[in-house]
BALOBA-1460 file (C-alpha; in Angstrom, 3 decimals):
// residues 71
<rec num="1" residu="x" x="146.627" y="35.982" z="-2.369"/>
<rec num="2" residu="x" x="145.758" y="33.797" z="-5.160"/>
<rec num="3" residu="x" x="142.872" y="34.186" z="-7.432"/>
<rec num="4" residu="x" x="139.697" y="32.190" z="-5.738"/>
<rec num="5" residu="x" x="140.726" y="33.809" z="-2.076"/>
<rec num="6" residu="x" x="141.068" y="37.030" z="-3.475"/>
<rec num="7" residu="x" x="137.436" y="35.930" z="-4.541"/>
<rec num="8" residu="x" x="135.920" y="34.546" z="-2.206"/>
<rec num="9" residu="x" x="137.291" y="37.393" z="0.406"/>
<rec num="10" residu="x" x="135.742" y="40.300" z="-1.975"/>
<rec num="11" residu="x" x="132.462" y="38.194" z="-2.269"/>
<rec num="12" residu="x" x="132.103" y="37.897" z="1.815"/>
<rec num="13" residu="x" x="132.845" y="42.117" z="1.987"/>
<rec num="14" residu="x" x="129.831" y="42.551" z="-0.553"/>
<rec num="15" residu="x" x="127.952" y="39.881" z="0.859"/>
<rec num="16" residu="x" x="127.849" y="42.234" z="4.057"/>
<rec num="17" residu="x" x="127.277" y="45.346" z="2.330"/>
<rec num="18" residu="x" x="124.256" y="43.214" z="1.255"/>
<rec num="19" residu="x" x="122.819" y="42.219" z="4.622"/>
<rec num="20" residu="x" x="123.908" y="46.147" z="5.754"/>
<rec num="21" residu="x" x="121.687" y="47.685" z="3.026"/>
<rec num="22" residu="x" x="118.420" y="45.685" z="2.153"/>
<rec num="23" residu="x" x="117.007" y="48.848" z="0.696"/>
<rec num="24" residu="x" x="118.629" y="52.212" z="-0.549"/>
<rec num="25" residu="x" x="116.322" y="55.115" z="-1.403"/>
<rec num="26" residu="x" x="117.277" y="56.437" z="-4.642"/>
<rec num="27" residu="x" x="116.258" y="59.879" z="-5.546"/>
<rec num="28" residu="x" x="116.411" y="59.811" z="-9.148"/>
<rec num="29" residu="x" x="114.183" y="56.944" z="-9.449"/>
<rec num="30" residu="x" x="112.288" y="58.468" z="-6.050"/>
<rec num="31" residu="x" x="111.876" y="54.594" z="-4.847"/>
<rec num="32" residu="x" x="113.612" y="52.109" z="-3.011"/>
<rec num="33" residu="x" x="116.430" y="50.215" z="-4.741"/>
<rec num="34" residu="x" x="116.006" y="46.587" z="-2.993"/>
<rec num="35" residu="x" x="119.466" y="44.330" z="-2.590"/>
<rec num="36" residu="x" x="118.473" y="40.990" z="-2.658"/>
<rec num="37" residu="x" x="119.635" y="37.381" z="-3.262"/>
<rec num="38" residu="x" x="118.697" y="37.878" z="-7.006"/>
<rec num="39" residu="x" x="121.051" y="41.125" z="-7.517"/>
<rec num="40" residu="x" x="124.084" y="39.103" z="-5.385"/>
<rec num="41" residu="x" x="123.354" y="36.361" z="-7.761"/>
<rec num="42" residu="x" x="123.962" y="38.263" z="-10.764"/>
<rec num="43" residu="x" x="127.153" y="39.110" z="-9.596"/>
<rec num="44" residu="x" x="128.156" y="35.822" z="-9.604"/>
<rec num="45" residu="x" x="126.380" y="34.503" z="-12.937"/>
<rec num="46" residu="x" x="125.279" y="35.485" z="-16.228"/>
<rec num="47" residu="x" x="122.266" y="34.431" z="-17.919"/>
<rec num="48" residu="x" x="124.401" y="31.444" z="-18.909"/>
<rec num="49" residu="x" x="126.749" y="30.031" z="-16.279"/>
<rec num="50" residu="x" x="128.704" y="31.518" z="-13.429"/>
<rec num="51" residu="x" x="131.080" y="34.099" z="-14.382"/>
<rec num="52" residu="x" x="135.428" y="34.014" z="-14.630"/>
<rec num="53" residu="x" x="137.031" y="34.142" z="-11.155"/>
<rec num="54" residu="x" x="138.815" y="37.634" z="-12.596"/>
<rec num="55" residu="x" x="134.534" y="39.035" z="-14.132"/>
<rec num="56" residu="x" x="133.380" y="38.476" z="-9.875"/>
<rec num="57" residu="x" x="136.588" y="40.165" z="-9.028"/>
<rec num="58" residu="x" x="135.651" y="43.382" z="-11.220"/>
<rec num="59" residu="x" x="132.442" y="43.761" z="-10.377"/>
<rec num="60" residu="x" x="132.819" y="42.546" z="-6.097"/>
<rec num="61" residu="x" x="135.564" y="45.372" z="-6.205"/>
<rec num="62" residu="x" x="132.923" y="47.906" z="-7.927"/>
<rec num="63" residu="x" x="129.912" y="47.582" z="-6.184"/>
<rec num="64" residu="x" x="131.038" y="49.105" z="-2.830"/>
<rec num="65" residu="x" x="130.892" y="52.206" z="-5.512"/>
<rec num="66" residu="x" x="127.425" y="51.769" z="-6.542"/>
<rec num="67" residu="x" x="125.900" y="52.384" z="-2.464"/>
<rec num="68" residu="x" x="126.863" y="56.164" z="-2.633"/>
<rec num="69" residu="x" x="126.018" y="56.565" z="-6.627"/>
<rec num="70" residu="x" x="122.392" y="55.065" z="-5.361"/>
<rec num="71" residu="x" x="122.540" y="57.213" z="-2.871"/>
């Protein structure tokens, strides 16, 4: 699997954890974390311009992590 499928496949899987978990209640801040367009977005871009193929890869391939450390 080449580098923009590999991509693209791991940006679909977190696009669904997305839709799957609008809001996660997190008990150290004791309030709703909200996952929204704006937090996908930053996983796509910086501040600047949209982040290396291999930067989305890292940090698609993390965020199924962050649910349960919300959690």
């Amino acid at each position: 699997m080449g580098l923009e499928a590999k991509c693209n496949h791991l940006r679909k899987e977190v696009e669904e954890i997305f839709k799957k978990n609008p809001e996660i209640y997190c008990p150290y801040f004791q309030e709703k974390v909200v996952l929204n367009s704006d937090g996908f977005h930053h996983l796509r871009y910086s501040s600047r311009s949209e982040r290396s193929k291999q930067e989305q890869i890292l940090k698609f391939s993390l965020f199924p992590l962050a649910i349960p450390v919300i959690r």
